[in-house]
TIDRENPA-591256 format. One record per atom (N, C-alpha, C): chain; residue in one letter; residue number from 1; x, y, z. Coordinates in nm, 3 decimals, m for minus. Layout:
% residues N
chaine residu num X Y Z
A A NUM X Y Z
...
//
This chain:
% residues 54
chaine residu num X Y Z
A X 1 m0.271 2.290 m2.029
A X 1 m0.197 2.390 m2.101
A X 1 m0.107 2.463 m2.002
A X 2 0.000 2.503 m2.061
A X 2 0.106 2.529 m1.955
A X 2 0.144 2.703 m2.076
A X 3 0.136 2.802 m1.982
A X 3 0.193 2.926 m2.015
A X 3 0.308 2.950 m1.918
A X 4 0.463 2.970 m2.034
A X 4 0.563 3.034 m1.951
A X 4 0.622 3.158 m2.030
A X 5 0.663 3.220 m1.904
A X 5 0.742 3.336 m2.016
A X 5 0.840 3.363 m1.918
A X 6 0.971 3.422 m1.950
A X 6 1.083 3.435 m1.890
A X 6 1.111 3.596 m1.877
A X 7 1.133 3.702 m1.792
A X 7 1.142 3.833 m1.808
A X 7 1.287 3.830 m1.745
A X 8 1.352 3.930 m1.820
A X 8 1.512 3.953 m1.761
A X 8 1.500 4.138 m1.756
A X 9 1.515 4.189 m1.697
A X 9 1.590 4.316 m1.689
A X 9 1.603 4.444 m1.792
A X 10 1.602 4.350 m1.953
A X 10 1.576 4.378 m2.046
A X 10 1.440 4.412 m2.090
A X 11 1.354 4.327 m2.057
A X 11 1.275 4.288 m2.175
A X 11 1.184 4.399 m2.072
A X 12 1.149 4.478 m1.958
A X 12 1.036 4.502 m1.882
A X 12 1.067 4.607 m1.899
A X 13 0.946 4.701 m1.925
A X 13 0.880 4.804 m1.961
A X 13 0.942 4.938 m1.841
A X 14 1.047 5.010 m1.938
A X 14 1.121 5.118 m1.855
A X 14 0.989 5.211 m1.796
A X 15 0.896 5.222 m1.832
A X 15 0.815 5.319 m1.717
A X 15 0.710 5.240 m1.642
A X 16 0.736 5.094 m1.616
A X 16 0.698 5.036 m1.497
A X 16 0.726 5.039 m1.392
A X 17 0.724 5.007 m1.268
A X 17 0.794 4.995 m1.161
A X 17 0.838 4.810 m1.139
A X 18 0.949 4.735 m1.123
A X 18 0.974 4.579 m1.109
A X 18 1.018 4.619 m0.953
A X 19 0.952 4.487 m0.923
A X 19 1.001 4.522 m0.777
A X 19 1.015 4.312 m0.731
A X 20 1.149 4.324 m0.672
A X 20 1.140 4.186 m0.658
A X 20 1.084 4.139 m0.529
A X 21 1.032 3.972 m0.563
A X 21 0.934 3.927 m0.435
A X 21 0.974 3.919 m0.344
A X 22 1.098 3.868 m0.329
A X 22 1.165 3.804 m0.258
A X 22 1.250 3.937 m0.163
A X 23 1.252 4.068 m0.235
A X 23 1.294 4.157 m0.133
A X 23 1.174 4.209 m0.052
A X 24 1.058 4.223 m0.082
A X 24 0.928 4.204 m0.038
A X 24 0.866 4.155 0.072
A X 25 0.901 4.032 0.071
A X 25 0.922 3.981 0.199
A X 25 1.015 3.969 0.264
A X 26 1.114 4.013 0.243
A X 26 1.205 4.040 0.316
A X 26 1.270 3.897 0.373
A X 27 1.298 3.816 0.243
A X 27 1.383 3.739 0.267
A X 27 1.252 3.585 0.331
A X 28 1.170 3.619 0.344
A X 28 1.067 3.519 0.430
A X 28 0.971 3.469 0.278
A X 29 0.864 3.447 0.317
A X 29 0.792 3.371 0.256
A X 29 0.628 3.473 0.205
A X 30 0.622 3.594 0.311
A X 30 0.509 3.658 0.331
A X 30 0.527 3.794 0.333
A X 31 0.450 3.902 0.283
A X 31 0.454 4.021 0.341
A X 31 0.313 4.085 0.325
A X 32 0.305 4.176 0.364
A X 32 0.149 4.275 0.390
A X 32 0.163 4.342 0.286
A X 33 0.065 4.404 0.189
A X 33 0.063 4.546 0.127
A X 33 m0.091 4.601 0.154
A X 34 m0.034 4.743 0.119
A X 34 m0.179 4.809 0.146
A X 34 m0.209 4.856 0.031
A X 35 m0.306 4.892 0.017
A X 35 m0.402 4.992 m0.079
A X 35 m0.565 4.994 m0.075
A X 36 m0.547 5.146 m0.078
A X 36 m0.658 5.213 m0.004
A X 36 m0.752 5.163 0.126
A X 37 m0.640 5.144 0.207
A X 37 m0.670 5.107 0.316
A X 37 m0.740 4.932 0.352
A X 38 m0.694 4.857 0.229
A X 38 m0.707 4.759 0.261
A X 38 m0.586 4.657 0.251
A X 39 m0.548 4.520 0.352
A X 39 m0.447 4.497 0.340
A X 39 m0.451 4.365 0.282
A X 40 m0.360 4.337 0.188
A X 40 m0.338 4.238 0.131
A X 40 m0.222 4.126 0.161
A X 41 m0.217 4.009 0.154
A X 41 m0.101 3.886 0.192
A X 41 m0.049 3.849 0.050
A X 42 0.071 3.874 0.027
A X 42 0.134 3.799 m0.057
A X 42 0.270 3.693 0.012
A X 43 0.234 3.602 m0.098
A X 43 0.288 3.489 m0.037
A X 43 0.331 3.392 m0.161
A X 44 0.441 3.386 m0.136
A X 44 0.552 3.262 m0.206
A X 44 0.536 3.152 m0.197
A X 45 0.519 3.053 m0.279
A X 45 0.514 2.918 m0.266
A X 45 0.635 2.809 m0.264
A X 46 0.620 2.748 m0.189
A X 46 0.747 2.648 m0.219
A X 46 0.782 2.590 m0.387
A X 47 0.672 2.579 m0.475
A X 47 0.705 2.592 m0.615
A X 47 0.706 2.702 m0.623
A X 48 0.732 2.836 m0.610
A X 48 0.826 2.994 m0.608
A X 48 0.701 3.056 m0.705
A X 49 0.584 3.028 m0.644
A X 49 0.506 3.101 m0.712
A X 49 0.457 3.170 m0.671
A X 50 0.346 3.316 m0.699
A X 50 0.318 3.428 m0.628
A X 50 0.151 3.367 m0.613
A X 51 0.086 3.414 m0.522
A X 51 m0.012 3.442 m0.472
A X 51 m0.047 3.562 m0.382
A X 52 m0.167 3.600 m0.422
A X 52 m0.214 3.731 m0.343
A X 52 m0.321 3.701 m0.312
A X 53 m0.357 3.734 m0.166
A X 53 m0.495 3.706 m0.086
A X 53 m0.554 3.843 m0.013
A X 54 m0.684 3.881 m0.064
A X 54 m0.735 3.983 0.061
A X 54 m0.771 3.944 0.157
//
């Protein structure tokens, strides 16, 4: 089973925050985030998919 959905600019929830991946990492493949003092790896896939690792 295959789930897709397409989000444009439009369709996302004005009191969310969108934040794109790809400025995130800053152009690379990887970046760090924190919360509450723990740090997390997110990471892009060559099929342009997201993953997050503690």
């Amino acid at each position: 089973m295959t789930i897709s959905q397409s989000f444009s600019p439009q369709t996302l929830s004005q009191s969310l925050p969108a934040h794109d991946a790809e400025a995130l990492t800053g152009g690379g493949n990887t970046a760090h985030i924190l919360l509450n003092g723990q740090v997390y790896t997110l990471r892009i896939t060559r099929a342009g998919k997201l993953i997050l690792t503690k």
